[in-house]
C-alpha positions in Angstrom: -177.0 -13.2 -64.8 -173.6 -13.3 -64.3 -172.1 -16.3 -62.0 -170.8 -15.1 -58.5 -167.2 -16.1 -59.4 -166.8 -12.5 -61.8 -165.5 -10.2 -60.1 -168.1 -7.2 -61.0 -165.8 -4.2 -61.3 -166.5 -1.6 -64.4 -162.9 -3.1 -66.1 -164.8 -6.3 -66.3 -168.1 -5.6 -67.3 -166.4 -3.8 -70.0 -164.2 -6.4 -71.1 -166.9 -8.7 -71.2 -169.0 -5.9 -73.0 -165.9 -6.2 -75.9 -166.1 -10.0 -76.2 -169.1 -9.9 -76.8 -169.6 -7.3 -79.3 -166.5 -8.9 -81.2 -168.2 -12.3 -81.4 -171.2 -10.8 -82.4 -169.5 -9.2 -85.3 -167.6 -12.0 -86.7 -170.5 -14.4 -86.5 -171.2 -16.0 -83.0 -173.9 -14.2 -82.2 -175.7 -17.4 -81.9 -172.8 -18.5 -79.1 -173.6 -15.1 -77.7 -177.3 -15.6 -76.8 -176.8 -19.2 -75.7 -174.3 -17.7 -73.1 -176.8 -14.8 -72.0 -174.4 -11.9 -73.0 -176.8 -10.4 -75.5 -177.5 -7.6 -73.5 -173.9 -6.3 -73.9 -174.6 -6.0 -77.4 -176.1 -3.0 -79.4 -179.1 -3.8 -81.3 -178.0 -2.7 -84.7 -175.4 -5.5 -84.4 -177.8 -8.4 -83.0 -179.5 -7.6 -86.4 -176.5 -7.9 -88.8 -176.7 -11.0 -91.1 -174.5 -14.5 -90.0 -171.8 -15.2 -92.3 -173.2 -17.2 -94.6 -176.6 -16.0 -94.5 -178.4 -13.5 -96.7 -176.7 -10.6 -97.9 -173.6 -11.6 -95.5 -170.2 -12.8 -97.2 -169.4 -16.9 -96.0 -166.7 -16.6 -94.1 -164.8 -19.7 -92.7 -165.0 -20.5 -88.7 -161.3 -20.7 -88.9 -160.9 -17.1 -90.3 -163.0 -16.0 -88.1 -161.3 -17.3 -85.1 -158.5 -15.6 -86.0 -159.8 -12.3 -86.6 -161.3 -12.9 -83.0 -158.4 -13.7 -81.2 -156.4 -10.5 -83.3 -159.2 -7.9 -82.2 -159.2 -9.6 -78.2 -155.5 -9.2 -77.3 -152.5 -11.1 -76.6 -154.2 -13.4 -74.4 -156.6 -14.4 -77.2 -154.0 -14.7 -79.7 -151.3 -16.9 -77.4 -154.8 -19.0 -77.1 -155.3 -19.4 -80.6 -151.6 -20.4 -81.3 -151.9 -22.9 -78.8 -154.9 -24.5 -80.1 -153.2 -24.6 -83.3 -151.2 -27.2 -81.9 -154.4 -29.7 -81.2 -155.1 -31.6 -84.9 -156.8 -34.0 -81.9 -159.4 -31.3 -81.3 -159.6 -28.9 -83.7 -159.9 -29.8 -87.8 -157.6 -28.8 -90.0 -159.0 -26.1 -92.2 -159.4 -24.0 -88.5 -155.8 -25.2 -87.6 -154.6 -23.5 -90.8 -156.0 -20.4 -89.9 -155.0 -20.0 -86.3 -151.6 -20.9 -87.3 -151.6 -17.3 -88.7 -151.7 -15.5 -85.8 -148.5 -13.9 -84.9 -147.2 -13.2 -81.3 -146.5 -9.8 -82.5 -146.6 -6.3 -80.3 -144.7 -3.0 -80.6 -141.4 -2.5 -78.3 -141.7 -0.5 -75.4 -139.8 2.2 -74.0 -136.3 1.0 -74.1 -135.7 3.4 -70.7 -138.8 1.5 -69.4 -136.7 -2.1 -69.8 -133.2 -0.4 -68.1 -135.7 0.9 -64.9 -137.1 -2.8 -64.7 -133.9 -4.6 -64.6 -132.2 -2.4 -62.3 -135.0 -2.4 -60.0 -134.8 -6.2 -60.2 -131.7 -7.2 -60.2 -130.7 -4.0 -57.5 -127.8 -2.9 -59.0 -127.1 0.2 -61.6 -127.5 -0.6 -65.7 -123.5 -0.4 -66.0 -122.6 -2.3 -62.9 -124.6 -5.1 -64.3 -123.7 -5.0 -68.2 -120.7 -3.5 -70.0 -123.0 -2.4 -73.0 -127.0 -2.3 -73.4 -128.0 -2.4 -77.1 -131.7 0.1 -76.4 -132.8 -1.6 -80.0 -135.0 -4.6 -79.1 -134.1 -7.3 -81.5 -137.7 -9.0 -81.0 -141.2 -8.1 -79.4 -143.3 -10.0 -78.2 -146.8 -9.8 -76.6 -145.0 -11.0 -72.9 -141.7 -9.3 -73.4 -138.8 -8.1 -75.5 -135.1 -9.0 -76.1 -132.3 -7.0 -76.2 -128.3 -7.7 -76.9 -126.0 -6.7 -74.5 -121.9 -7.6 -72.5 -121.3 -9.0 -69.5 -118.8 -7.0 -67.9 -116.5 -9.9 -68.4 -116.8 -9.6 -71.9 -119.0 -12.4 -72.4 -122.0 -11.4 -75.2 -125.7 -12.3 -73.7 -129.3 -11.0 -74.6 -131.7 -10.2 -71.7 -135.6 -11.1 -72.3 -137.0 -7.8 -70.4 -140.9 -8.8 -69.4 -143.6 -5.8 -70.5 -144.0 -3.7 -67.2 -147.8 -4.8 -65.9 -148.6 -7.4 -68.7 -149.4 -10.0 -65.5 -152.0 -7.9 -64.0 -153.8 -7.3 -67.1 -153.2 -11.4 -68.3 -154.6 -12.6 -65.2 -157.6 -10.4 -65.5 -158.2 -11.6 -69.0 -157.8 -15.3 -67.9 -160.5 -14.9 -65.2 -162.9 -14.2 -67.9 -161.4 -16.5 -70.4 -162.1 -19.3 -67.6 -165.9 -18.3 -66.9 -166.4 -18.4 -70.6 -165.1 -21.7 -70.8 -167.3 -23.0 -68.0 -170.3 -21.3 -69.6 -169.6 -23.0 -72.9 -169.5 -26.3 -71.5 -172.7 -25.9 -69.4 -174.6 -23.9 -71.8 -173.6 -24.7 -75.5 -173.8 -28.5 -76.1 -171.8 -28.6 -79.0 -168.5 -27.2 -77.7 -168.4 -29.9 -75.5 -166.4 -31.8 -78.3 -164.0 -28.8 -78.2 -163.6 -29.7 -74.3 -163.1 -25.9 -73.7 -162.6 -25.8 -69.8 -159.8 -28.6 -70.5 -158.3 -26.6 -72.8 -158.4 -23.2 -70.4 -156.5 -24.7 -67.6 -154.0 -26.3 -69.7 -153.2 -22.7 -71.4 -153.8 -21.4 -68.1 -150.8 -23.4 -66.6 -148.5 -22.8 -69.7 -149.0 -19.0 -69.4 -148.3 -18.8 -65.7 -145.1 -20.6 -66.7 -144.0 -18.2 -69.5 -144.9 -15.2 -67.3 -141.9 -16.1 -65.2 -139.2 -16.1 -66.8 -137.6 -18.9 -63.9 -139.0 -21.5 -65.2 -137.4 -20.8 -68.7 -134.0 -20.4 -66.7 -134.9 -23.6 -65.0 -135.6 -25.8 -68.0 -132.7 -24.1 -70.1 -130.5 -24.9 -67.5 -131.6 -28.3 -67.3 -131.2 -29.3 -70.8 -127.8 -27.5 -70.7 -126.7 -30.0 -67.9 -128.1 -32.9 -70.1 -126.1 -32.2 -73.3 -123.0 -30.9 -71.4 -121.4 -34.2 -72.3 -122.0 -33.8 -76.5 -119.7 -30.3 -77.1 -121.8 -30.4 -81.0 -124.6 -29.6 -79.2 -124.7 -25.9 -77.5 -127.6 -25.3 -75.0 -127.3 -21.4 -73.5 -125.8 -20.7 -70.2 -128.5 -18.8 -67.7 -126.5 -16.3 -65.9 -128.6 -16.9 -62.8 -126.7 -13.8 -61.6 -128.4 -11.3 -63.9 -131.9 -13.7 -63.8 -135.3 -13.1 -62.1 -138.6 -13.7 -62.5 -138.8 -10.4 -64.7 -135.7 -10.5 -66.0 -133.5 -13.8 -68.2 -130.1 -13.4 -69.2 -129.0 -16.2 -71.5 -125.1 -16.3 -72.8 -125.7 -15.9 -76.6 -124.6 -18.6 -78.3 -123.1 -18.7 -82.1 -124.3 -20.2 -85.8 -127.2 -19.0 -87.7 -130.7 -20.2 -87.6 -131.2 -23.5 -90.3 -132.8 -21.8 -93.0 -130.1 -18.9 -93.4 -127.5 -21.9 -92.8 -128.7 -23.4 -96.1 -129.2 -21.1 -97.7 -125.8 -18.9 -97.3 -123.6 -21.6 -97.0 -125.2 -25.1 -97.1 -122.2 -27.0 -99.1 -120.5 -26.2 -95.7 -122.7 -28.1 -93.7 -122.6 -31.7 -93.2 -126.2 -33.3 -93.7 -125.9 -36.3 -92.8 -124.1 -35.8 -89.7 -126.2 -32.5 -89.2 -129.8 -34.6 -89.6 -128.1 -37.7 -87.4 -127.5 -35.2 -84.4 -130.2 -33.6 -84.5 -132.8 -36.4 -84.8 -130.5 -38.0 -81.8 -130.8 -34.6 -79.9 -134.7 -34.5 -79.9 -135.0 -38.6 -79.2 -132.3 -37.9 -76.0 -134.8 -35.2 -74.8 -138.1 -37.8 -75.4 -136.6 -40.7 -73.6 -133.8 -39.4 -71.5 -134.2 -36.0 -69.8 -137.8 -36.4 -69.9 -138.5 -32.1 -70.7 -138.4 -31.4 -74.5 -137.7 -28.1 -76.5 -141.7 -27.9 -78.1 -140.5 -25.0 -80.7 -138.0 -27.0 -83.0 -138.7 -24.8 -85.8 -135.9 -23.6 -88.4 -135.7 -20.4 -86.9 -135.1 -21.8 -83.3 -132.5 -24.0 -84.3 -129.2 -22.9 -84.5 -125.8 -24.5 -86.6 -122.4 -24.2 -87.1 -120.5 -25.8 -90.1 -119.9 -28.3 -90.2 -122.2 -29.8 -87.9 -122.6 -28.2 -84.8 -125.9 -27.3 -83.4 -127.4 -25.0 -81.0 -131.3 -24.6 -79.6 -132.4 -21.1 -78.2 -135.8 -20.3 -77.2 -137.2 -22.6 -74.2 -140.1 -20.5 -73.7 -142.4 -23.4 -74.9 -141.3 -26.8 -73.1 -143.0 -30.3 -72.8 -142.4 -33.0 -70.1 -142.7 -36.0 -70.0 -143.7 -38.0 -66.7 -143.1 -41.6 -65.6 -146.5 -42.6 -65.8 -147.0 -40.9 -69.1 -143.9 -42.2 -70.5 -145.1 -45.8 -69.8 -147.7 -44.7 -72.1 -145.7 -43.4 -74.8 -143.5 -46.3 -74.9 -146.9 -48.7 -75.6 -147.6 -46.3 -78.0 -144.4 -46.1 -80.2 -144.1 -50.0 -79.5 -147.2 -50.1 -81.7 -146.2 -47.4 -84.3 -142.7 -49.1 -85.1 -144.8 -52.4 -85.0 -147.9 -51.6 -86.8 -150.0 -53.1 -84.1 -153.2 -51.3 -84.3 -154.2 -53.1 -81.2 -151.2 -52.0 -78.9 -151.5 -48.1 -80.0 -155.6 -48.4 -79.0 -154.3 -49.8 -75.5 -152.6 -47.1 -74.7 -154.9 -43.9 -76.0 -157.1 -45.4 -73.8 -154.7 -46.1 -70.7 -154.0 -42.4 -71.1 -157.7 -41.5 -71.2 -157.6 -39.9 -74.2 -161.3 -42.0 -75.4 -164.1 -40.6 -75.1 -168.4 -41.0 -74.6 -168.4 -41.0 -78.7 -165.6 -43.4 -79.3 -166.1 -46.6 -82.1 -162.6 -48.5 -80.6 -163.2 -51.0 -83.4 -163.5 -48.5 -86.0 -160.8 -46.4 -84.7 -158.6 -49.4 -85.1 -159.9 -50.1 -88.8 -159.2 -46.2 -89.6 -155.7 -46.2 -88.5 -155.0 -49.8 -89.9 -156.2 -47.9 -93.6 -153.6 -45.2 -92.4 -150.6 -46.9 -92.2 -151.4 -49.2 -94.4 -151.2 -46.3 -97.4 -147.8 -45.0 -96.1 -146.2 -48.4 -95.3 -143.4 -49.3 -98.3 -143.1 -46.2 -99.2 -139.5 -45.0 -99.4 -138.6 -42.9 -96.8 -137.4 -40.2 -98.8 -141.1 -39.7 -100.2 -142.7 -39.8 -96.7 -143.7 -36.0 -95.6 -144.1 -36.2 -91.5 -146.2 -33.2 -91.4 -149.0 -34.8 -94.0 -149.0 -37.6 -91.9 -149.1 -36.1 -88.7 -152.2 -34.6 -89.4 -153.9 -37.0 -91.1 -152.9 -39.4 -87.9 -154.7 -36.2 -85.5 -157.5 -36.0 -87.9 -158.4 -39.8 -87.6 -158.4 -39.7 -84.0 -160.6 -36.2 -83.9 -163.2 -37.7 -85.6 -163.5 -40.4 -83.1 -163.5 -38.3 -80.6 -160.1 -39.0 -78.8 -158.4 -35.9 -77.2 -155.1 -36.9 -76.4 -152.6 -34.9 -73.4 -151.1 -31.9 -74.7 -148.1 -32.9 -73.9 -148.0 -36.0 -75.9 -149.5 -34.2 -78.6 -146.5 -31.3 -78.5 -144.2 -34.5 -78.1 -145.5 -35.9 -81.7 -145.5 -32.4 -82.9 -141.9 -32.0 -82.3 -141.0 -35.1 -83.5 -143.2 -34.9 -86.7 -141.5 -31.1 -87.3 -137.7 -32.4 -86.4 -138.1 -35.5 -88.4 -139.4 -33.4 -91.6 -136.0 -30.9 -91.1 -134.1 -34.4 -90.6 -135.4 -35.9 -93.8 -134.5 -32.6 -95.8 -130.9 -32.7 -94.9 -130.6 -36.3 -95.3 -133.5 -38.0 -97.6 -131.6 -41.6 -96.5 -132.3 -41.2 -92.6 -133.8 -44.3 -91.2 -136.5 -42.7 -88.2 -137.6 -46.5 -87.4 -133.6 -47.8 -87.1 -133.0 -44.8 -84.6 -135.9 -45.2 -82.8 -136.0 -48.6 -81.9 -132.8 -48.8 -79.8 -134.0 -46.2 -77.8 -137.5 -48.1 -77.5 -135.5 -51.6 -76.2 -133.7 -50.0 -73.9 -136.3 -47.7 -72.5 -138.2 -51.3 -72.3 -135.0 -52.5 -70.3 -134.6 -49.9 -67.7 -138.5 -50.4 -66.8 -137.7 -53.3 -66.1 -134.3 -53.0 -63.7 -134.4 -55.4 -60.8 -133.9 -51.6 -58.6 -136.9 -50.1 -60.5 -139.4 -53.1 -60.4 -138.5 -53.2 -56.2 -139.0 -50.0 -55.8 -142.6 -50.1 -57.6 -143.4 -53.1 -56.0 -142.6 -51.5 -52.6 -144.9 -48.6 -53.6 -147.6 -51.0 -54.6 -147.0 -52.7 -51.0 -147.2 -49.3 -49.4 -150.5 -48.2 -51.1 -151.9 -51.8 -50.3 -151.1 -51.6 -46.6 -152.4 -47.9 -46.2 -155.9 -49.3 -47.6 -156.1 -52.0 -45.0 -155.4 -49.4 -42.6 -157.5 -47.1 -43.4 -160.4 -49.1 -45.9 -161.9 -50.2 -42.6 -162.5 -47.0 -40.7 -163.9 -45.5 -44.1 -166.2 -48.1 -44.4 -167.9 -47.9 -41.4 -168.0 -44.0 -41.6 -170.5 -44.4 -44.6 -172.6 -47.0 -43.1 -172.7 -44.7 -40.0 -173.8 -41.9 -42.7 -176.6 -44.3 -43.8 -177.7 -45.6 -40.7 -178.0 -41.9 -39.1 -179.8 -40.7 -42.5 -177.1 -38.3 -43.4 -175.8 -39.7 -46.5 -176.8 -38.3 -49.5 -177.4 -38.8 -53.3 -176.6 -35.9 -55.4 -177.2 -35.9 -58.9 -176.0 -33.7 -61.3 -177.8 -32.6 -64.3 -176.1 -31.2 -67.5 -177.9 -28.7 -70.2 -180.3 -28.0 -68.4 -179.6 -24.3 -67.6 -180.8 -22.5 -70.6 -184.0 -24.7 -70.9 -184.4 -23.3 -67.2 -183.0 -20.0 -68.5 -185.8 -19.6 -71.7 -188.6 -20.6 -69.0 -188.2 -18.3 -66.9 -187.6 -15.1 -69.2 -191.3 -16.5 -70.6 -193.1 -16.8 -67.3 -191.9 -13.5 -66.9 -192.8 -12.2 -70.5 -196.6 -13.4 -70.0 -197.1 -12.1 -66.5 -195.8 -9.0 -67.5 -198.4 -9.4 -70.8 -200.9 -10.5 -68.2 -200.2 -7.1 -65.8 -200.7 -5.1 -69.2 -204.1 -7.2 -70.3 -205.2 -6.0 -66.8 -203.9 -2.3 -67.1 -205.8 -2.1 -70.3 -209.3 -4.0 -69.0 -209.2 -1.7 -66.3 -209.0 1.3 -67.6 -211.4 0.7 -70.3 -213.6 0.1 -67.7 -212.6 3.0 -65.3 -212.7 5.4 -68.6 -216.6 3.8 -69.7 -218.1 4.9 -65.7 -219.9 8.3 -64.9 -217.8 11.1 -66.4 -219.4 13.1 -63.2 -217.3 10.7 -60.6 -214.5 11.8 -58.8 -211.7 10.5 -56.8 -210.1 12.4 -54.2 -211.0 15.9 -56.7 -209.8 14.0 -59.9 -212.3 13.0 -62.5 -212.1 8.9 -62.5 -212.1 8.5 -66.2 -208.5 10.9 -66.4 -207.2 7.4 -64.1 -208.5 5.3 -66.9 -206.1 7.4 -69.2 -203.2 7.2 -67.1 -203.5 4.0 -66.8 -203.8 3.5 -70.9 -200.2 5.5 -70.9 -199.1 2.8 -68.6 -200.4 0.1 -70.5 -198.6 1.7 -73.7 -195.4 2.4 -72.0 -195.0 -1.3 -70.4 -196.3 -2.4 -73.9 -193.7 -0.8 -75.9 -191.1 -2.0 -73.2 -192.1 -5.7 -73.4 -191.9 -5.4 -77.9 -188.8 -3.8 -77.4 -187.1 -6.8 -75.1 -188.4 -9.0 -77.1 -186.9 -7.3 -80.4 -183.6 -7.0 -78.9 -183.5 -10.4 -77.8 -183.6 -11.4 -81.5 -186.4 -14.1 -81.5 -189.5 -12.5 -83.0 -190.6 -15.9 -84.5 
């Protein structure tokens, strides 16, 4: 039965109709019946082999994720790209895989993009642009980009969003959330997986690419805090030309890293080039508190000799004041080696969970670090150690906040780019000044009164209002009103299985009957009659039933797959 919270139009049903048919086709058919969707499946796909099973190819999970998430949609494959950024979930041979996906989509109608920003911005195509290149020069599954002129000769490139692409995301995530739900009530081992977590955090980061504000908003911003460093080139939103459908960014010069070295790379200098960009990505961690979350070649921008731009804010990070409390415990104890410290703070962030060994999470990372440590830097590949680092903590079951996660990703990705220009950089030397004086602003006479003032206010407001609460409950006791609820988990498909075989065996029952008593009707005096009709002819009929409702009941239970 589906829950009340699906919406049970025909687009639904059908969608639901299509997940269910793909999973059953790459091998989840198993996930399928455990979330009661086997009746949107044919039968002659309920009886295809597993992968891995008789006369069916083995085929890896993480392959098969992605050939999911291709054959679902955009929304499926933005999902899949963002769990590829979760070594603390996921393991790495599935991580490979989704990593595959591509955000690919054909362009649409270049007239279709003019109509949308001139509807939204309310002025004509040529009042608003002195040229508008109809080429896209990227697609994407959310929007596309084009080049165009300023009127005042300035070069820019719009991001034009696809023309109903929210309607049919949002209907898409409404589903995507009851599976989630479903997964964590009804299939016991995705609970690892922590699937409704992992919804509402893609959830959020969707809604914030669908508007293309908040990219303005957070380009801006990181604009402003560079504005100072004139090596470092951030674009320029022209909030004139920029709504929530439409971005206009001022396009700034250089070529992305990897064409940079490769053209003209004796041009460049490295060690200035690695210095400011390592220093760019640590001013974003510890200063401005957002963080570009893409800092792949391609999104990175230079200028010989070493200049350097950053485009593409579509995927940002931010960093909070509690959380960053946090990270600073944490990198304390990465620069430090202190095993202990690091533990501390996973668990101040409530990243443990009912499965985790803190001792022997401690022992595995000591082994970790202990194989890299004295190693020259030059030999040291961030990425390996990255994910071995996410590996040890998925294991014992620690799932730390995506954004801290995207924050090490980042680093891990800049740091590798870093170490190719300049094999000599010292990470821990760079780091640790910004550690010392992060330590020192936490601890400003200004910042320390103004925390202890909050503690003084959240102190007083309990004695005000501690009281009053109290006595509510005992007045809840005392009148008999207050109640106990507990909450059972996994219960549902035991529940579920119970029912559908009470129902089985008094329908098998009903049938027993059909058949005792027509063998007895058909056995009396073929001379009787009932209301003109011979009795034993009721007898028949009610064989025919019998059969009928017999054939029905084999037939559910074939379909439902569990003959033994």
């Amino acid at each position: 039965m589906l829950p009340l919270t699906i919406t049970r139009s025909v687009q639904h049903l059908q969608r639901l109709q299509h997940i269910a048919r793909v999973l059953t086709q790459q091998g989840f058919g198993h996930i399928v019946d455990q979330l009661d969707l086997g009746r949107f499946v044919p039968i002659w796909l309920r009886r295809k082999p597993r992968a891995g099973e008789d006369g069916a190819p083995a085929v890896g999970v993480g392959r098969r994720l992605r050939r999911v998430a291709n054959e679902l949609g955009p929304l499926f494959v933005k999902l899949g790209q963002m769990m590829a950024t979760r070594p603390d979930i996921l393991p790495r041979d599935i991580l490979d895989e989704l990593r595959r996906l591509e955000d690919s989509a054909d362009s649409f109608d270049p007239s279709i993009a003019s109509q949308i920003i001139v509807d939204d911005l309310r002025i004509p195509l040529p009042e608003a642009y002195a040229t508008f290149d109809e080429k896209p020069i990227a697609c994407g599954s959310i929007g596309q980009v084009h080049r165009a002129t300023l009127r005042d000769g300035r070069s820019v490139v719009i991001k034009v969003r696809r023309p109903h692409i929210e309607k049919e995301l949002r209907s898409d995530l409404q589903l995507l959330t009851w599976l989630a739900e479903a997964l964590d009530r009804w299939v016991p081992e995705a609970a690892a997986y922590h699937p409704t977590t992992i919804v509402e955090e893609f959830e959020r980061t969707l809604l914030r690419e669908l508007d293309y504000l908040h990219e303005a908003a957070t380009t801006s911003r990181l604009r402003e805090a560079f504005s100072d460093d004139d090596q470092i080139r951030i674009p320029e939103v022209i909030w004139s030309h920029t709504t929530a459908n439409v971005l206009t960014l001022e396009a700034i010069p250089g070529e992305n890293l990897r064409a940079a070295l490769a053209s003209d790379g004796h041009r460049l200098n490295r060690k200035e080039l690695a210095a400011r960009l390592a220093d760019m990505y640590l001013r974003q961690f510890f200063e401005v508190g957002t963080f570009h979350a893409d800092p792949h070649p391609g999104n990175i921008l230079v200028q010989a000799p070493a200049r350097v731009g950053l485009i593409d804010f579509g995927q940002v990070g931010t960093i909070s004041d509690a959380m960053a409390g946090h990270l600073l415990i944490l990198l304390f104890g990465m620069v430090n080696r202190d095993m202990d410290i690091i533990a501390d703070a996973l668990s101040e962030m409530g990243a443990f969970g009912a499965k985790t060994d803190r001792a022997q999470l401690m022992r595995d990372l000591h082994s970790l670090v202990d194989k890299y440590y004295g190693q020259p830097v030059g030999r040291l590949n961030m990425s390996t150690i990255f994910g071995e680092g996410a590996e040890t903590i998925r294991r014992h079951d620690v799932a730390v906040p995506r954004d801290v996660i995207l924050m090490l990703k980042s680093l891990t990705t800049v740091w590798g780019v870093a170490l190719q220009l300049d094999p000599e950089l010292d990470a821990v030397a760079m780091v640790k000044p910004r550690l010392a004086a992060l330590v020192r602003s936490r601890f400003e006479p200004r910042r320390v009164l103004r925390m202890g003032g909050l503690t003084l206010w959240h102190v007083v407001s309990f004695l005000r209002s501690g009281p009053q609460q109290l006595r509510n409950v005992l007045q809840q006791v005392a009148s008999g009103q207050w109640q106990l609820n507990v909450r059972h988990d996994n219960l549902e498909p035991l529940g579920r299985d119970l029912d559908r075989s009470s129902n089985r065996l008094a329908f098998s029952i009903v049938i027993a009957g059909l058949v005792v008593g027509s063998s007895v009707v058909v056995s009396a005096d073929p001379q009787v009659e009932l209301v003109g009709i011979r009795l034993q002819t009721f007898g028949i009929v009610g064989y025919l039933l019998a059969g009928v409702l017999g054939l029905g009941l084999l037939w559910a239970i074939f379909r439902s797959g569990r003959l033994s």
